[in-house]
PDB file with one MODEL, atoms N, CA, C and O in Angstrom:
MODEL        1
ATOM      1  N   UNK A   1     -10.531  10.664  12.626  1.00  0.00           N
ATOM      2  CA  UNK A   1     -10.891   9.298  12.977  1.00  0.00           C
ATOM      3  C   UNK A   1     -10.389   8.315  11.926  1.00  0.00           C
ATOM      4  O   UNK A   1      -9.764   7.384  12.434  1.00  0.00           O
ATOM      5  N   UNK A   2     -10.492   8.267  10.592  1.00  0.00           N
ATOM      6  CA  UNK A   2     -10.418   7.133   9.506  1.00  0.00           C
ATOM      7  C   UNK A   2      -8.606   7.192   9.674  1.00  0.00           C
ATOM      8  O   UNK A   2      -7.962   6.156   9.508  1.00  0.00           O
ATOM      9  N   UNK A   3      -7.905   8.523  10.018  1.00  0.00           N
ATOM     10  CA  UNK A   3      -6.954   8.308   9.944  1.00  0.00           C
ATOM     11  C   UNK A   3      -6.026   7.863  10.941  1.00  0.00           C
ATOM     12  O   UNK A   3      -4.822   7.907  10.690  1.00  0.00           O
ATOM     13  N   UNK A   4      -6.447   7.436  12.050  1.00  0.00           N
ATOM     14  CA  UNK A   4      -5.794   6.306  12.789  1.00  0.00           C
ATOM     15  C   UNK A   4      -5.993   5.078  13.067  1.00  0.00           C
ATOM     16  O   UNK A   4      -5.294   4.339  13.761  1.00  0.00           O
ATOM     17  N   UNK A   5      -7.122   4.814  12.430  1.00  0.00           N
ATOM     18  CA  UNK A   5      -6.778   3.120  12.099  1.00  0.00           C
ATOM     19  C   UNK A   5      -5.647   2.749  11.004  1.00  0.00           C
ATOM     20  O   UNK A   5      -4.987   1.715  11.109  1.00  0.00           O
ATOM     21  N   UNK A   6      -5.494   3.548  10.085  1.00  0.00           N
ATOM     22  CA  UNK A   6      -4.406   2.983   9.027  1.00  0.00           C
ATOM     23  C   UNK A   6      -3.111   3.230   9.901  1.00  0.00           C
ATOM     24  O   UNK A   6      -2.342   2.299  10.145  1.00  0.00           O
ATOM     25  N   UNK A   7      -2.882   4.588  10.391  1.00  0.00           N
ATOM     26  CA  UNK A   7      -1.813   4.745  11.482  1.00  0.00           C
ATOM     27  C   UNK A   7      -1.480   3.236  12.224  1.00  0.00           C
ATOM     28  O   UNK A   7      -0.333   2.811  12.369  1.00  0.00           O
ATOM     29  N   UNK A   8      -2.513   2.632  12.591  1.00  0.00           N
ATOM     30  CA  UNK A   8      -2.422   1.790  13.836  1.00  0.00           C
ATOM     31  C   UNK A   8      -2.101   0.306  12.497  1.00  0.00           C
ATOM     32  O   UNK A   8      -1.294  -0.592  12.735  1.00  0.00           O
ATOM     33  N   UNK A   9      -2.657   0.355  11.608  1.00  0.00           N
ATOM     34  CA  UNK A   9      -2.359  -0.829  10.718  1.00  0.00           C
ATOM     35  C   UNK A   9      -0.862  -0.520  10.238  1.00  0.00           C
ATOM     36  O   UNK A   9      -0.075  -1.467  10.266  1.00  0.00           O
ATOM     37  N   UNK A  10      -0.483   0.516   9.873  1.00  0.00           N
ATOM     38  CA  UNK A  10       1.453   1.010   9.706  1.00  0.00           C
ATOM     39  C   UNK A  10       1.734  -0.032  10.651  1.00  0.00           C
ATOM     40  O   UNK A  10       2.069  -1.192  10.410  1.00  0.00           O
ATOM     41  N   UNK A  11       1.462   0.827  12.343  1.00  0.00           N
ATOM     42  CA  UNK A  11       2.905   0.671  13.035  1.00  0.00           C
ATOM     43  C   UNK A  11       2.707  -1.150  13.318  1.00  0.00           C
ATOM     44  O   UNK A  11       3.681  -1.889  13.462  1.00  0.00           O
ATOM     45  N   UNK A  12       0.899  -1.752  13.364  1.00  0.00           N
ATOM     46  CA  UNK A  12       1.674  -2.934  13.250  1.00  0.00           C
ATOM     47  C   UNK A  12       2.383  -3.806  12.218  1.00  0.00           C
ATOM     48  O   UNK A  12       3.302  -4.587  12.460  1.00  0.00           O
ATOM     49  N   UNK A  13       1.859  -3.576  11.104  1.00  0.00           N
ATOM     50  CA  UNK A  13       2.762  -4.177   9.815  1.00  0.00           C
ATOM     51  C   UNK A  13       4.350  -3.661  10.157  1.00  0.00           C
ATOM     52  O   UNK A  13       5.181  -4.564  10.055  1.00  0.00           O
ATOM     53  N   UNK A  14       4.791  -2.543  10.485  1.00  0.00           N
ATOM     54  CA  UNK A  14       6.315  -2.283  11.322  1.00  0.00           C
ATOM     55  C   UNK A  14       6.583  -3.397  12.070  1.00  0.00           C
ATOM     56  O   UNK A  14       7.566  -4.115  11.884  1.00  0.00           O
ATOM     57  N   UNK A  15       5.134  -3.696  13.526  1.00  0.00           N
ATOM     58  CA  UNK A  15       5.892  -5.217  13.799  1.00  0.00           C
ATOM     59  C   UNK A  15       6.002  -6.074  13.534  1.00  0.00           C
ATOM     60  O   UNK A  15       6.927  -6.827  13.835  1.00  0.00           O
ATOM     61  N   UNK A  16       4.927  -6.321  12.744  1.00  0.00           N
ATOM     62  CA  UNK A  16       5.374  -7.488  11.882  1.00  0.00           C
ATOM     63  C   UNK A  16       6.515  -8.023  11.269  1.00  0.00           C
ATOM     64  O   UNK A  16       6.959  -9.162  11.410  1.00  0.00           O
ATOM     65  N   UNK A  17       7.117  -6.774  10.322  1.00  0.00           N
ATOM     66  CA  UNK A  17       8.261  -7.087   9.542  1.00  0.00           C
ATOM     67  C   UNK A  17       9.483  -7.130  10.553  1.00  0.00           C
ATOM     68  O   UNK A  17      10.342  -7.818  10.002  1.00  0.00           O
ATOM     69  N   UNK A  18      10.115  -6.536  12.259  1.00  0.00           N
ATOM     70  CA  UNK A  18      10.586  -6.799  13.236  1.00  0.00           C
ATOM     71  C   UNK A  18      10.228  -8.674  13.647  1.00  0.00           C
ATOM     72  O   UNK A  18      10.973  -9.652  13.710  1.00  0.00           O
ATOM     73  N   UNK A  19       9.072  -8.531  13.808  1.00  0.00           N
ATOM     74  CA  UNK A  19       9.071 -10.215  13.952  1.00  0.00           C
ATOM     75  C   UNK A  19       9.340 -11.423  13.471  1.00  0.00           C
ATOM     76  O   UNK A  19       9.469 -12.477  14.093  1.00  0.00           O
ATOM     77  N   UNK A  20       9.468 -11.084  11.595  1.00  0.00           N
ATOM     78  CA  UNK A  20       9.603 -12.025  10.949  1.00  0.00           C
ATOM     79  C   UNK A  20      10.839 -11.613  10.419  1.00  0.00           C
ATOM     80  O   UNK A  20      10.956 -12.162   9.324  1.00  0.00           O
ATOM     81  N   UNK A  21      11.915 -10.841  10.691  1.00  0.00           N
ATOM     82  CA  UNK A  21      13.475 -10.530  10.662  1.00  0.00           C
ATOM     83  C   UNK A  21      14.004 -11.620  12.276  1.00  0.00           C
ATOM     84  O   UNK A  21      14.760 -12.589  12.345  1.00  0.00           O
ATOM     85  N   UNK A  22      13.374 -11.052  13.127  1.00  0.00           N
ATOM     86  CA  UNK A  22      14.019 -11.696  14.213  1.00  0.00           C
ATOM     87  C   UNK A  22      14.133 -13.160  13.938  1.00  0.00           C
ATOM     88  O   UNK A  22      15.156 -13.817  13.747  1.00  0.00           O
ATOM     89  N   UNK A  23      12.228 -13.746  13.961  1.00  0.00           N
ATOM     90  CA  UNK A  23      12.443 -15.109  14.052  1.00  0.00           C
ATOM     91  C   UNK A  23      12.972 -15.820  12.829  1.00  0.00           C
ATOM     92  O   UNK A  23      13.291 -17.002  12.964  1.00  0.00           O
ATOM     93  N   UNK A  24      13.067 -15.390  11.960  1.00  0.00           N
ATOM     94  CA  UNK A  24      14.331 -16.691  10.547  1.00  0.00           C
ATOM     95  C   UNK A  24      15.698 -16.434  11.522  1.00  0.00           C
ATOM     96  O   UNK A  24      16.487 -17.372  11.409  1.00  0.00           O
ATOM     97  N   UNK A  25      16.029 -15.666  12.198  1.00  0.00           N
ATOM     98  CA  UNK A  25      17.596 -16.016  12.673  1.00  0.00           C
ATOM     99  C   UNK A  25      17.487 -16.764  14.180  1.00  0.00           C
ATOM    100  O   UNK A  25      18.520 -17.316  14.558  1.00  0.00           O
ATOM    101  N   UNK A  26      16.120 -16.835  15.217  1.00  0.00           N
ATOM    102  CA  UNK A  26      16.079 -17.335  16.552  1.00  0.00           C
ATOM    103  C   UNK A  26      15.788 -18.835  15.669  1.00  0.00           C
ATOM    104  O   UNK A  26      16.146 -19.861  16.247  1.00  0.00           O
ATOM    105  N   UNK A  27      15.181 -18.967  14.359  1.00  0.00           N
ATOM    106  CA  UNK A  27      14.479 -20.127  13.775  1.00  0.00           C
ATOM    107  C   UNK A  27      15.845 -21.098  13.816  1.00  0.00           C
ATOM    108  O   UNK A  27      15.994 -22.194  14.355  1.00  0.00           O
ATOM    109  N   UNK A  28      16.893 -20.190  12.955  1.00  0.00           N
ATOM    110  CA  UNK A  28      18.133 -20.949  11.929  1.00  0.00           C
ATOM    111  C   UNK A  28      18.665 -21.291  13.658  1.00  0.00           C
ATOM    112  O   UNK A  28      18.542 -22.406  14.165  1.00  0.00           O
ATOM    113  N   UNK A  29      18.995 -20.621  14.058  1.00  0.00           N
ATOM    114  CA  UNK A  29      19.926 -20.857  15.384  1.00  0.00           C
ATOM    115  C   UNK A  29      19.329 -22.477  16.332  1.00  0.00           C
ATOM    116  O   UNK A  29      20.003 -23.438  16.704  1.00  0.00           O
ATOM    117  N   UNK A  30      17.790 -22.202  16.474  1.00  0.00           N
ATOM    118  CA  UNK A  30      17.411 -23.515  16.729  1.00  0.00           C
ATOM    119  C   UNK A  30      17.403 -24.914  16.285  1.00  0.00           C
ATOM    120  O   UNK A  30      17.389 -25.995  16.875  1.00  0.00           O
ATOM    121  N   UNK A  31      17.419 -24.452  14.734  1.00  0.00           N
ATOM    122  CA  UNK A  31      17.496 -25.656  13.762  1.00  0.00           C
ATOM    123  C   UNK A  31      18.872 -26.159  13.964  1.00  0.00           C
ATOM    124  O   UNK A  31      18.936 -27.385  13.875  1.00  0.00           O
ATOM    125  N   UNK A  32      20.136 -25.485  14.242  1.00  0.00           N
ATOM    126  CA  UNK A  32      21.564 -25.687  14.320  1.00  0.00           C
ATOM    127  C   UNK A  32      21.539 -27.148  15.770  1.00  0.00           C
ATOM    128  O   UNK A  32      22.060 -28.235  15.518  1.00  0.00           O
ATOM    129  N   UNK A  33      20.899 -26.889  17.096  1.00  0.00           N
ATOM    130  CA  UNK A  33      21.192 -27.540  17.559  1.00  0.00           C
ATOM    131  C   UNK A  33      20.019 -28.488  17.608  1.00  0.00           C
ATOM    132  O   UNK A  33      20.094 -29.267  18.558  1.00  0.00           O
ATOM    133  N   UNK A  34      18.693 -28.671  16.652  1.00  0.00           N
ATOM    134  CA  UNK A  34      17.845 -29.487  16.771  1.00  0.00           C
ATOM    135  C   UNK A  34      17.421 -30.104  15.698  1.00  0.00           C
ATOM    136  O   UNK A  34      16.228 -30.316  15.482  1.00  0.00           O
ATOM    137  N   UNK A  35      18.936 -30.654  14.463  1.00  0.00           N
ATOM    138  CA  UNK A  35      18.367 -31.260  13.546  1.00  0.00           C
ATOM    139  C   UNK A  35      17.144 -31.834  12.839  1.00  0.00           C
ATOM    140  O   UNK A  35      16.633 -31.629  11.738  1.00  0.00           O
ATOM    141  N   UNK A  36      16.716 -33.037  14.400  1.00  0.00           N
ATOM    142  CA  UNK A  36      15.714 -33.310  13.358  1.00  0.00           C
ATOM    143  C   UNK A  36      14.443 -32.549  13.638  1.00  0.00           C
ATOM    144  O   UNK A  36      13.374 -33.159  13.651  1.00  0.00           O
ATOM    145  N   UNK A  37      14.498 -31.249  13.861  1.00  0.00           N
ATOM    146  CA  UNK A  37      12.845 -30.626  13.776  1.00  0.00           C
ATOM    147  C   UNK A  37      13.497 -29.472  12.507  1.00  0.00           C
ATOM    148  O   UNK A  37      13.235 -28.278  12.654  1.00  0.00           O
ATOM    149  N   UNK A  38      14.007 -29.746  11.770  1.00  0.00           N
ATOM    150  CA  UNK A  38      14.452 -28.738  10.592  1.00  0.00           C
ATOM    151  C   UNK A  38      13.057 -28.972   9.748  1.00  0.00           C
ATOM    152  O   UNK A  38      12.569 -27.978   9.211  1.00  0.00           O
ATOM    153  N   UNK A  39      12.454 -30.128   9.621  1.00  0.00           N
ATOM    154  CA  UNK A  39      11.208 -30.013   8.664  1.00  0.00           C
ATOM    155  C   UNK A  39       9.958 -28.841   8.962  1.00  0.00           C
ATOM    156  O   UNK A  39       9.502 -27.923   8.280  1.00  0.00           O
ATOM    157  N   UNK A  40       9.654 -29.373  10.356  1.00  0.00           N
ATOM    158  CA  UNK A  40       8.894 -28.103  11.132  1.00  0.00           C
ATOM    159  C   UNK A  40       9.258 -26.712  11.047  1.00  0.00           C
ATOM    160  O   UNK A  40       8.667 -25.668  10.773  1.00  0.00           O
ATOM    161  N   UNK A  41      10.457 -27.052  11.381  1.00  0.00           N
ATOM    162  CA  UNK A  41      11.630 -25.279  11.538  1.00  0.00           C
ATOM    163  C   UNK A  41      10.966 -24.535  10.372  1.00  0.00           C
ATOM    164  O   UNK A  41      10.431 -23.427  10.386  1.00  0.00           O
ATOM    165  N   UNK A  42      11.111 -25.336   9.433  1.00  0.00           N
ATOM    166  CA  UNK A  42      10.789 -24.695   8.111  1.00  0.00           C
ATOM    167  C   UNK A  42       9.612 -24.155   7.570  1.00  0.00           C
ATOM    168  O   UNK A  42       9.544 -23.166   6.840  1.00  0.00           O
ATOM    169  N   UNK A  43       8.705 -24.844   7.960  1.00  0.00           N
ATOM    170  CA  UNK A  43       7.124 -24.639   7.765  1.00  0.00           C
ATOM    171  C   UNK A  43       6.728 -23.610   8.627  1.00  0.00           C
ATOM    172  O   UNK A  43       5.979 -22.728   8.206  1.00  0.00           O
ATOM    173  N   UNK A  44       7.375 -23.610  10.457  1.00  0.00           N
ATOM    174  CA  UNK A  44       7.221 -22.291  10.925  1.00  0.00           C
ATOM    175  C   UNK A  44       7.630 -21.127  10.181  1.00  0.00           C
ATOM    176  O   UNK A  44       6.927 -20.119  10.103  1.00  0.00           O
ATOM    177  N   UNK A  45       8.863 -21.264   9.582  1.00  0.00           N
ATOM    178  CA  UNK A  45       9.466 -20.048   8.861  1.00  0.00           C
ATOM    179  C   UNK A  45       8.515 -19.796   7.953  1.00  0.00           C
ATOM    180  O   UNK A  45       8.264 -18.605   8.139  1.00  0.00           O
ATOM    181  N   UNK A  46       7.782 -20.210   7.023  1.00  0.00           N
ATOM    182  CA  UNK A  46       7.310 -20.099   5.902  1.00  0.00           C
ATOM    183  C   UNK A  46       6.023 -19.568   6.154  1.00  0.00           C
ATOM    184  O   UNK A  46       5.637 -18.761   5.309  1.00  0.00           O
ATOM    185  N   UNK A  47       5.057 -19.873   7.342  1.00  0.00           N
ATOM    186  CA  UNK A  47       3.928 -19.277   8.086  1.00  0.00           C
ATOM    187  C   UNK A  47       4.542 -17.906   8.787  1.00  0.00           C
ATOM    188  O   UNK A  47       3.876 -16.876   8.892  1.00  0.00           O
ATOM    189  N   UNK A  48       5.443 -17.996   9.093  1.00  0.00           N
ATOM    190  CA  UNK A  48       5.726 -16.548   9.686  1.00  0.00           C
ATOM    191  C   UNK A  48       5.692 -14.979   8.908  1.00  0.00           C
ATOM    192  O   UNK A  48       5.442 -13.810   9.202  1.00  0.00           O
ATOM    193  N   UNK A  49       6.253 -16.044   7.355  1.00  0.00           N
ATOM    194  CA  UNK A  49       6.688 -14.893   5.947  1.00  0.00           C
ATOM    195  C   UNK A  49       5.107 -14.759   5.211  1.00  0.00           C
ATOM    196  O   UNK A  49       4.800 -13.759   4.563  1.00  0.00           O
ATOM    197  N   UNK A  50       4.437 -15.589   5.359  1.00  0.00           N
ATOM    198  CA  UNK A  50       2.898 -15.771   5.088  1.00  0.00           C
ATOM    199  C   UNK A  50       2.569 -14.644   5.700  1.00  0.00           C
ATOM    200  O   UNK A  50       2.608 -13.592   5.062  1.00  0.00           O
ATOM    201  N   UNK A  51       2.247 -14.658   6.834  1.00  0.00           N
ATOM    202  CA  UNK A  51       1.824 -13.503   7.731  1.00  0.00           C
ATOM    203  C   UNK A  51       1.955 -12.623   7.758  1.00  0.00           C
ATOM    204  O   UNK A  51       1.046 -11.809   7.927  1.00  0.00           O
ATOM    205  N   UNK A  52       3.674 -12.220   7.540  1.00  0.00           N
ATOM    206  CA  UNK A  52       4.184 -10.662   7.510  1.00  0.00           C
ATOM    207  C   UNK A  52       3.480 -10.321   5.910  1.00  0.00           C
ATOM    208  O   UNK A  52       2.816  -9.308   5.694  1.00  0.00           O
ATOM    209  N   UNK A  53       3.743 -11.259   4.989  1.00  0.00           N
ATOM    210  CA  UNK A  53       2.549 -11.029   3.743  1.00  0.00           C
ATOM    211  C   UNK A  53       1.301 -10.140   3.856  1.00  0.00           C
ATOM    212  O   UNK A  53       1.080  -9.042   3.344  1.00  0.00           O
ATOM    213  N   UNK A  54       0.391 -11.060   4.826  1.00  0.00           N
ATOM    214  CA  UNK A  54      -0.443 -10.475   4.585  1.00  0.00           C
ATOM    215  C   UNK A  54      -0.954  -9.135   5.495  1.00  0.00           C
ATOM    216  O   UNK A  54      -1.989  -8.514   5.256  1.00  0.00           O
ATOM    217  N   UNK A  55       0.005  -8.822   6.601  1.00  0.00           N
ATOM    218  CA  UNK A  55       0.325  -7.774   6.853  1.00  0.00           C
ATOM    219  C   UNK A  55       0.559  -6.251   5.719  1.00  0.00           C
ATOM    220  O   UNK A  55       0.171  -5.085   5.788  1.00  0.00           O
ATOM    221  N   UNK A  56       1.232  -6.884   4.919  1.00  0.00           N
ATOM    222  CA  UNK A  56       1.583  -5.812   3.671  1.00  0.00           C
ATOM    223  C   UNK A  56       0.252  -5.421   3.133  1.00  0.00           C
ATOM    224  O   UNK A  56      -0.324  -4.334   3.075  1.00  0.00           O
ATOM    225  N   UNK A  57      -0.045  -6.534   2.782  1.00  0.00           N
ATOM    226  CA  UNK A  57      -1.491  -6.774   2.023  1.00  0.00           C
ATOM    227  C   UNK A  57      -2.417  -5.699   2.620  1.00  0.00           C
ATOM    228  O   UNK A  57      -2.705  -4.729   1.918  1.00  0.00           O
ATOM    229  N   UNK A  58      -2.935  -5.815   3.954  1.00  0.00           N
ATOM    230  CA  UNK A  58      -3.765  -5.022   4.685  1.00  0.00           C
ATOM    231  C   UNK A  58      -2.865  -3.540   4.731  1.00  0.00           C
ATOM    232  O   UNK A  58      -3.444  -2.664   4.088  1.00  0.00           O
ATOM    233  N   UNK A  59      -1.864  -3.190   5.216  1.00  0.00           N
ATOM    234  CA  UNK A  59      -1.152  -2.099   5.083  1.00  0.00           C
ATOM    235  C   UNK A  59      -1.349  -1.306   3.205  1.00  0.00           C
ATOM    236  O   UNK A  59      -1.862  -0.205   3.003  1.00  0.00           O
ATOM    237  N   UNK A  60      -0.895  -2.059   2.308  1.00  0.00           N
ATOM    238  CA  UNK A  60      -2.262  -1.710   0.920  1.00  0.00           C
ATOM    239  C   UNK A  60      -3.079  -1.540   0.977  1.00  0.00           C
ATOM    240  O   UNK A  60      -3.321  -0.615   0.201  1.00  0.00           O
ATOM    241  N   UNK A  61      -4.429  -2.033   1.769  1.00  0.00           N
ATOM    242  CA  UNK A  61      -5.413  -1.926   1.539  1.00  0.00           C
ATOM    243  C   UNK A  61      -5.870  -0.491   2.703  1.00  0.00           C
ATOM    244  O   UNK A  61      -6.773   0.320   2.497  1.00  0.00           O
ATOM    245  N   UNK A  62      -5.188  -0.521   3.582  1.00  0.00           N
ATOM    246  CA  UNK A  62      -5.442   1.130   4.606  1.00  0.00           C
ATOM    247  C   UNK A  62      -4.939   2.055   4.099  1.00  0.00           C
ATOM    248  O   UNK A  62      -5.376   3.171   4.379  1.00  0.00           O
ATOM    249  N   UNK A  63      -3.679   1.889   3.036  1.00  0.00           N
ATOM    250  CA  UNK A  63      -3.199   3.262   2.606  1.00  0.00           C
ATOM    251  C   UNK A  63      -4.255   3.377   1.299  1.00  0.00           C
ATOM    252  O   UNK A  63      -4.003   4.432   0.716  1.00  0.00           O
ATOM    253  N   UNK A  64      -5.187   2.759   0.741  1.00  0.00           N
ATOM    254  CA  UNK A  64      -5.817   3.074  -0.743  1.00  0.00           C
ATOM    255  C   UNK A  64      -7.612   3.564  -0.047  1.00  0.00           C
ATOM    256  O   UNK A  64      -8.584   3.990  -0.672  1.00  0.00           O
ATOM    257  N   UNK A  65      -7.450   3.270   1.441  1.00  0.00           N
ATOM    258  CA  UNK A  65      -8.694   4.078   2.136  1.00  0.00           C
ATOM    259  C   UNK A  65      -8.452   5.593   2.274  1.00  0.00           C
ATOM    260  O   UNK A  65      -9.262   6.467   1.967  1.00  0.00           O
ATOM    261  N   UNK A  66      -7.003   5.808   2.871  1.00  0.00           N
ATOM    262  CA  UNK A  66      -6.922   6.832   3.356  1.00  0.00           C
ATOM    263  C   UNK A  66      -6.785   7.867   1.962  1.00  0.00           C
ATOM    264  O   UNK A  66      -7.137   9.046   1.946  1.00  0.00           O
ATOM    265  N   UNK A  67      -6.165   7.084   0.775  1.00  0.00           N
ATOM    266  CA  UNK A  67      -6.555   7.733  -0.585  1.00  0.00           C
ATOM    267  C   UNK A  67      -7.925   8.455  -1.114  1.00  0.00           C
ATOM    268  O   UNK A  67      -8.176   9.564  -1.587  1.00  0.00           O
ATOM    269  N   UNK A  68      -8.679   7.305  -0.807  1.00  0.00           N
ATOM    270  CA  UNK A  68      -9.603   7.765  -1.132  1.00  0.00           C
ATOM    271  C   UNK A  68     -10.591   7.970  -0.639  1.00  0.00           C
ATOM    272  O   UNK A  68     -11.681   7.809  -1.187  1.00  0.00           O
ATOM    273  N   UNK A  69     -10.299   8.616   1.216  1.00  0.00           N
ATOM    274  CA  UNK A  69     -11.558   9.149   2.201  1.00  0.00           C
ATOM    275  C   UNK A  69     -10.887  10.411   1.684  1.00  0.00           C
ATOM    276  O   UNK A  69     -11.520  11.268   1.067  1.00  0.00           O
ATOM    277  N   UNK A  70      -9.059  10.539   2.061  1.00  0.00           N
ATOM    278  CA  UNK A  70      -8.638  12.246   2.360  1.00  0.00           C
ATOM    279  C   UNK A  70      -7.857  12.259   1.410  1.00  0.00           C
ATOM    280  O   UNK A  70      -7.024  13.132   1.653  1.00  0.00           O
ATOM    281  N   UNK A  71      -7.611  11.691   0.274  1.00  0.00           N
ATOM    282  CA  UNK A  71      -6.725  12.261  -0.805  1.00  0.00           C
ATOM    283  C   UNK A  71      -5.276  12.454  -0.309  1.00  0.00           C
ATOM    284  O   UNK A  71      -4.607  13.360  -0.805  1.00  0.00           O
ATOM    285  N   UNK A  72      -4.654  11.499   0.824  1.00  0.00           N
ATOM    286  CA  UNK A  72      -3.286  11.634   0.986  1.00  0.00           C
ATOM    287  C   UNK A  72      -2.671  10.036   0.508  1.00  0.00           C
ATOM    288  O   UNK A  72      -2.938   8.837   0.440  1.00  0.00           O
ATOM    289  N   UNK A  73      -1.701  11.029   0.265  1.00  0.00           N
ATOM    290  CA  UNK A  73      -0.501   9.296   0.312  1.00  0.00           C
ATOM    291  C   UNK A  73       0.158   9.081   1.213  1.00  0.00           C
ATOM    292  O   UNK A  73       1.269   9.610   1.209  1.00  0.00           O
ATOM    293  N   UNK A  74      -0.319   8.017   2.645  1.00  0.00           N
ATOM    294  CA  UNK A  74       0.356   7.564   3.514  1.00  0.00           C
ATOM    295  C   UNK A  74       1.730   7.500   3.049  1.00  0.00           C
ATOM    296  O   UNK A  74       2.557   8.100   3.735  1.00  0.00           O
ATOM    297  N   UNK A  75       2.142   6.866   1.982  1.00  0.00           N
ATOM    298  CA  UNK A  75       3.792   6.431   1.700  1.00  0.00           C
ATOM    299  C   UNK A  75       4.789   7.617   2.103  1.00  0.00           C
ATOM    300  O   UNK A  75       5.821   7.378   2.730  1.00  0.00           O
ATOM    301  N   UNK A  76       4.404   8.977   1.688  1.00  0.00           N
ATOM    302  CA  UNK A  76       4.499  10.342   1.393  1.00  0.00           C
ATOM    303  C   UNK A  76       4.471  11.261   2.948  1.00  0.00           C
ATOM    304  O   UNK A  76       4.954  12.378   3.133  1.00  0.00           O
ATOM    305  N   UNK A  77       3.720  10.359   3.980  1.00  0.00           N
ATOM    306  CA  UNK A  77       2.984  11.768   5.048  1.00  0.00           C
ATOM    307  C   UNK A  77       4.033  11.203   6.172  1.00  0.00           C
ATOM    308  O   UNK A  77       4.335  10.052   6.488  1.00  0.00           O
ATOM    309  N   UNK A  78       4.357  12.165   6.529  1.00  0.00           N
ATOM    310  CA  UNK A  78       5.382  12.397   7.675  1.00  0.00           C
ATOM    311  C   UNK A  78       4.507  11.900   8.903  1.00  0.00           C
ATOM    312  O   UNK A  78       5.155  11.768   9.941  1.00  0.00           O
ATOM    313  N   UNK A  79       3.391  11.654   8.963  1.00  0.00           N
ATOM    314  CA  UNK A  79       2.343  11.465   9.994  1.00  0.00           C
ATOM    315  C   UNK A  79       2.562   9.836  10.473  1.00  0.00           C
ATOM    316  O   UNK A  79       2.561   9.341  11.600  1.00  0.00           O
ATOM    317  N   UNK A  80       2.734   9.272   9.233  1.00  0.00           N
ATOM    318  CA  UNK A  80       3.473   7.930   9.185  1.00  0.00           C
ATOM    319  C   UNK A  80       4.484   7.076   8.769  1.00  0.00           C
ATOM    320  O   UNK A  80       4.510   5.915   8.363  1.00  0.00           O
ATOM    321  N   UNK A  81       5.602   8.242   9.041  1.00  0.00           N
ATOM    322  CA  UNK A  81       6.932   7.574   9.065  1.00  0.00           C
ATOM    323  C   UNK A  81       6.971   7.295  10.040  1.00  0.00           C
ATOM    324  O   UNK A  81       6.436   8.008  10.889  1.00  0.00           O
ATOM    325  N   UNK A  82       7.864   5.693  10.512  1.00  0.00           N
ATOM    326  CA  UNK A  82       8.183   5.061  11.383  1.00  0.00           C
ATOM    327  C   UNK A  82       9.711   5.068  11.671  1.00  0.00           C
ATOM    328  O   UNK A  82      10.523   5.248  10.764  1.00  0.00           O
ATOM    329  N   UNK A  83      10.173   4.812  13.308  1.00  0.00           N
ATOM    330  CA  UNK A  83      11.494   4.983  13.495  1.00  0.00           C
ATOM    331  C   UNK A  83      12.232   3.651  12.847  1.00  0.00           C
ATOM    332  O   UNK A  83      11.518   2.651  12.787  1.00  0.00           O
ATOM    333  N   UNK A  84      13.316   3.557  12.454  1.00  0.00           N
ATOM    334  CA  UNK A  84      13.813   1.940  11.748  1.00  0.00           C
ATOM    335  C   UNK A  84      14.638   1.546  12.285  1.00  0.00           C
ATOM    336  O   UNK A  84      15.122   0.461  11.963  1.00  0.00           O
TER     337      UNK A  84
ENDMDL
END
């Protein structure tokens, strides 16, 4: 049981970091033909990298549970490698 919630916190911090790769290039591409919302453009970008942040953050904080319910290192367990 304890060990698939961190499972489930991996694969979404995985989407996360997919989401905030995609959108800086759907971001830049929009900014190209919509000058003047480049101020906004930007602040979205910067909330997006916020987020995938604190994605990491929580992805730290499930792998230092699973440390110390079962003594594994997520980084380490084949249980949660993800495809890239």
């Amino acid at each position: 049981m304890i060990v698939q919630l961190p499972k489930q916190v991996f694969e979404l911090d995985h989407k996360i970091d997919i989401i905030n790769h995609k959108a800086t290039d759907i971001i830049a591409d929009y900014m190209k033909e919509n000058l003047e919302e480049i101020k906004p453009c930007l602040a979205l970008i910067s909330t997006i990298r916020k987020l995938e942040r604190v994605g990491d953050l929580n992805l730290n904080i499930a792998e230092e549970i699973v440390f110390y319910v079962d003594a594994k290192v997520m980084k380490h367990s084949k249980e949660f490698k993800l495809k890239k």
